[in-house]
N, C-alpha and C positions, 0 to 999 in steps of 0.2 A: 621167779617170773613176776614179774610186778603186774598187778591187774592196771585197764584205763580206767581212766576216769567214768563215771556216770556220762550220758549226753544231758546234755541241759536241759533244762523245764520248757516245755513247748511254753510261746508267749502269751500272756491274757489279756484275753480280749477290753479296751479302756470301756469303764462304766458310762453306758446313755444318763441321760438325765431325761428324770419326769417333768412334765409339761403340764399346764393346766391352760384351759381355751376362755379367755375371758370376753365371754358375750356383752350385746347391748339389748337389752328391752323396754318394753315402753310400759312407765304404769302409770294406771289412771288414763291414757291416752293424751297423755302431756307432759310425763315426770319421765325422763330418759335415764336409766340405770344403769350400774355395770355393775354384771352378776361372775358366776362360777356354777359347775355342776348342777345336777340334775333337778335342785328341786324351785328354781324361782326360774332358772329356763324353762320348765313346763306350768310355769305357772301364768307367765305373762307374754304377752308376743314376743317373739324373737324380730330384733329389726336387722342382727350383725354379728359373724364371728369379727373381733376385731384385732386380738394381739393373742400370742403363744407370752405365756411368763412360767418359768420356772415353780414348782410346786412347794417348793421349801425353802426356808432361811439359811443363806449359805453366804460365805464371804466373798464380798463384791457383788452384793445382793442388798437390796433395802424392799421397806413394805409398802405397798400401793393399799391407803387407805379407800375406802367407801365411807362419806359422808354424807350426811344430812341437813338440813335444818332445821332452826326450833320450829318452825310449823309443820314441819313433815312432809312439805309438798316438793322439794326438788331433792335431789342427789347429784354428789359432785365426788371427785377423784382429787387425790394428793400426796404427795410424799411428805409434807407437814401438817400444819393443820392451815384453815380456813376462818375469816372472819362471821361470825355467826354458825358457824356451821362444827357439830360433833361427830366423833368418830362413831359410826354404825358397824363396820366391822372391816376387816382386811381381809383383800379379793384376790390378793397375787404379790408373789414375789421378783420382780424386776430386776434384773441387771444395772449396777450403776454408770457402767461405761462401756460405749459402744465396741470400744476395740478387743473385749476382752472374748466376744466370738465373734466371728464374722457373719453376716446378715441381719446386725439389731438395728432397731431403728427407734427414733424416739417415740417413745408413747404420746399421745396428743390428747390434748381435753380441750372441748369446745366450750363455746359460751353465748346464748342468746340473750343481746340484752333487752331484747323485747318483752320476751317471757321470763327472764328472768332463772332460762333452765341451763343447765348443767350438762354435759353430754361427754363420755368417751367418743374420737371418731378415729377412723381407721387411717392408714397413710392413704393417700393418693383421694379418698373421699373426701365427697363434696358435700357438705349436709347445709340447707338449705337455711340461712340465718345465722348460722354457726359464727363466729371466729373460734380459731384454734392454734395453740399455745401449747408448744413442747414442757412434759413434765420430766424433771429429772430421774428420769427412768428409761428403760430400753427393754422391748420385747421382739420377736417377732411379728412380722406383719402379716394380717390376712385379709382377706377379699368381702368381706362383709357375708350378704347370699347366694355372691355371683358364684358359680360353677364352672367358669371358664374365664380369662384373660387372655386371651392366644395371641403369641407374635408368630407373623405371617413372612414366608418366603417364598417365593416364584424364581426359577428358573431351569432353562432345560426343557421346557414343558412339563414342572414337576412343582405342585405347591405343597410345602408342608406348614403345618401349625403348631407349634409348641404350647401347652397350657400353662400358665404362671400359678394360677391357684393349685396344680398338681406338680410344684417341684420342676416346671419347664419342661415335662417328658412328652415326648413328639406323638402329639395329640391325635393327628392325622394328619395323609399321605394322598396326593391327590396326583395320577397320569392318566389322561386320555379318558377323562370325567368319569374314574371309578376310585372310590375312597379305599382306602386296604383297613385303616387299623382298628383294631377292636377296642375299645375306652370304657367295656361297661363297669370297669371297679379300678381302682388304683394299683393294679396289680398287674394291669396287661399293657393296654401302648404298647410304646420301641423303645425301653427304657433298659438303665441297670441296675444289679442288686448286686450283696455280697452277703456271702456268708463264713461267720468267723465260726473254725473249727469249735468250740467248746461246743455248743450246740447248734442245732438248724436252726435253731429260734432267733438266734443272734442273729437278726437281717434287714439290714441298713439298704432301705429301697429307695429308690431315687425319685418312685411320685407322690406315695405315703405310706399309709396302712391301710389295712382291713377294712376298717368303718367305711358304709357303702356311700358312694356318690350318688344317688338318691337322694338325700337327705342334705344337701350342702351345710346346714348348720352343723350335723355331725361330723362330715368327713372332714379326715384330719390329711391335707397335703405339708409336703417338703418346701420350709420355708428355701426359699432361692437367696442367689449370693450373686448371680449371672443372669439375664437375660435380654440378649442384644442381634444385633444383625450385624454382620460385618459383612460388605459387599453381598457377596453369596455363599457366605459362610453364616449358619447359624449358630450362638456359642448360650451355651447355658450349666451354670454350676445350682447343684442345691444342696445343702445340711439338709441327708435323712433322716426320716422318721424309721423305727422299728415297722417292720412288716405287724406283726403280733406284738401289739403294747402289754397286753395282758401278762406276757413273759415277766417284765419290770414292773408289775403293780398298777399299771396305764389300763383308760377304761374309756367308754366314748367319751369324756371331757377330758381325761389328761393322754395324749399321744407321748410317745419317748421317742426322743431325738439324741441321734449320734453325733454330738456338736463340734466333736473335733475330726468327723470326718468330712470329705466334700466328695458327690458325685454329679457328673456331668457330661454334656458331649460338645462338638465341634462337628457340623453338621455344612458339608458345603454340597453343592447345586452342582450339574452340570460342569462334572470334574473333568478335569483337561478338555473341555468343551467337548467333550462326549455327549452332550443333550439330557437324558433320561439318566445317565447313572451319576450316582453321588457316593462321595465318601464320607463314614460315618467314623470320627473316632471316638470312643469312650477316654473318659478322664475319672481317675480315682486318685486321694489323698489319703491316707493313713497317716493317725500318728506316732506309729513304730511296725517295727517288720513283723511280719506274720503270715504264717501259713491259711489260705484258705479258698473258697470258689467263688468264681465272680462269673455272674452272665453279660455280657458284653457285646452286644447289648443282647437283651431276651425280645423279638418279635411275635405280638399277638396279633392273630388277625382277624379279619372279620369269616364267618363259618362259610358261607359261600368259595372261598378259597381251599380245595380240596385235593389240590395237585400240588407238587414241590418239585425243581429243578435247583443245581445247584451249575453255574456256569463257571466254565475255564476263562478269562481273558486272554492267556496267550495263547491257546491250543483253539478257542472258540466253538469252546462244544458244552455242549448240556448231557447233567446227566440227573434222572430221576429220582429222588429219593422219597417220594411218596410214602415207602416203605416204613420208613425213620421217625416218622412225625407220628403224634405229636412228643413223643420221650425227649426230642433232639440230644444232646450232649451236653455232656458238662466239662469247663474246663479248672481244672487245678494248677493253679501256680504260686510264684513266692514273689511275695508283693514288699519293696522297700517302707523304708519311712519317707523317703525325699520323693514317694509318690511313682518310681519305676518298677514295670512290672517285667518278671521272665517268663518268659509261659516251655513249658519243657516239653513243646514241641513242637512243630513247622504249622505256620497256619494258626488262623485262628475262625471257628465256625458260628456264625450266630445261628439262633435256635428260633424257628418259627413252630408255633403253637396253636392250633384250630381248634376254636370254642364254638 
């Protein structure tokens, strides 16, 4: 009798990479900086998170210097060096080419030539004096102090808002002038996550992490790859972040990002001109097949909301499940690498949550 074979090795989960949050501070109240970690962010005002860059030297990687002058009064940014100006130390490791994950964007260094000052600025900001000049480099982009960027949709009698500094996950939910969703941490929204079998720890979230939104220079969100309106469709992708950095060595200044994966939805209005309902679909990319649980999407909501109906569309009936909440369900399925998922069984339930 011939034995079979062994079954094959469940698949491992691809390694995140640590991040580090390259701030801007102002010292002296005139010399604008670009810092790292915890101990010159608390030492001088925070004016900006401004880019995610990789925490190590790795290939396809080069080093973002911090510079000086010989008087000591400005600071500048460079991938070489600077005329008059010495190396003070290395802030971050950057990306050299944009396509090598999707959502970098060039790094930017300003330049007043009034004052004579030197400035990191963020994509899409405006700093007042500035010209700004792409460095050969590529991070992730972030919002300076803001706490929200929201792209806004209306239809149906239904507006929603997606945040862009939280990874585009659907901020709030507005019918018949009552807001539904709960946004007090990165964790709740109508957003998704995943979690790969080796551990619960492994949880690529689609708004960020943990680090509370309070503190907008700490919190760390899901740099975006998507966020647009089409007609009445809202479509947004983001590269997450770890729920818990801490897992991978991440701390409030370096967040961990799952760079080769994307999560996202396709959000339209007033589906088949029904008015009031919409269709939500989740979008998920893996870079190989694997076993694991995705919330698709997971609904938080705001705590005044304490009843739950779940409706038939063909049959048009309600039925209460009050009961059920808040545990809702989890579903397990086996997810490809070209991004299809099976789900092994009829239906699929999103999970409303009351905080």
């Amino acid at each position: 009798m011939t034995t079979p074979p062994p079954p094959p090795p469940p698949p491992q989960a691809p390694s995140p990479t640590v991040i580090r949050t390259l701030y801007r501070v102002l010292v002296n109240g005139a010399d604008r900086m670009t810092t790292f970690g915890p101990n010159e962010r608390g030492s001088y005002p925070v004016e900006a998170q401004v880019y995610y860059v990789p925490d190590l030297l790795s290939s396809n990687r080069t080093t973002l210097n911090r510079l000086i002058n010989s008087g000591g009064a400005d600071h500048a940014d460079a991938i070489g060096t600077l005329n008059g100006y010495s190396v003070d130390q290395p802030i971050g490791y950057p990306w050299t080419n944009s396509s090598i994950i999707p959502a970098l964007v060039p790094i930017l260094e300003g330049f007043n030539s009034l004052t004579g000052d030197h400035a990191i600025v963020a994509t899409r900001e405006t700093l007042p004096g500035y010209t700004s000049q792409p460095l050969l480099a590529y991070g992730y982009p972030r919002y300076g102090n803001a706490d929200e960027a929201l792209l806004i949709l209306s239809a149906g009698g239904v507006t929603v808002q997606s945040n862009a500094v939280a990874g585009g996950a659907l901020w709030r939910w507005f019918w018949n002038g009552v807001q539904f969703v709960n946004n007090a941490d990165y964790g709740r929204q109508i957003q998704a996550d995943f979690y790969y079998p080796a551990s619960p720890n492994y949880n690529p979230t689609e708004a960020g992490d943990f680090y509370h939104r309070s503190d907008p220079i700490l919190a760390h969100g899901s740099p975006l790859l998507v966020f647009a309106n089409q007609g009445t469709t809202q479509i947004t992708r983001a590269v997450p972040l770890n729920w818990d950095p801490t897992v991978f060595g991440g701390d409030p200044d370096h967040p961990v990002i799952w760079d080769q994966l994307v999560i996202g939805k396709d959000l339209t209005l007033d589906f088949n001109n029904m008015g009031s309902v919409a269709k939500y679909t989740t979008h998920l990319v893996l870079p190989t097949a694997t076993e694991g649980t995705y919330e698709a999407p997971v609904l938080f909501l705001r705590s005044n909301f304490n009843r739950f109906w779940t409706y038939d569309a063909q049959t048009k009936t309600l039925s209460e499940v009050t009961s059920r909440m808040p545990s809702g369900c989890a579903v397990r399925a086996v997810f490809g690498g070209n991004g299809q998922v099976r789900i092994p069984r009829t239906g699929l339930s999103a999970v409303a949550n009351v905080i």
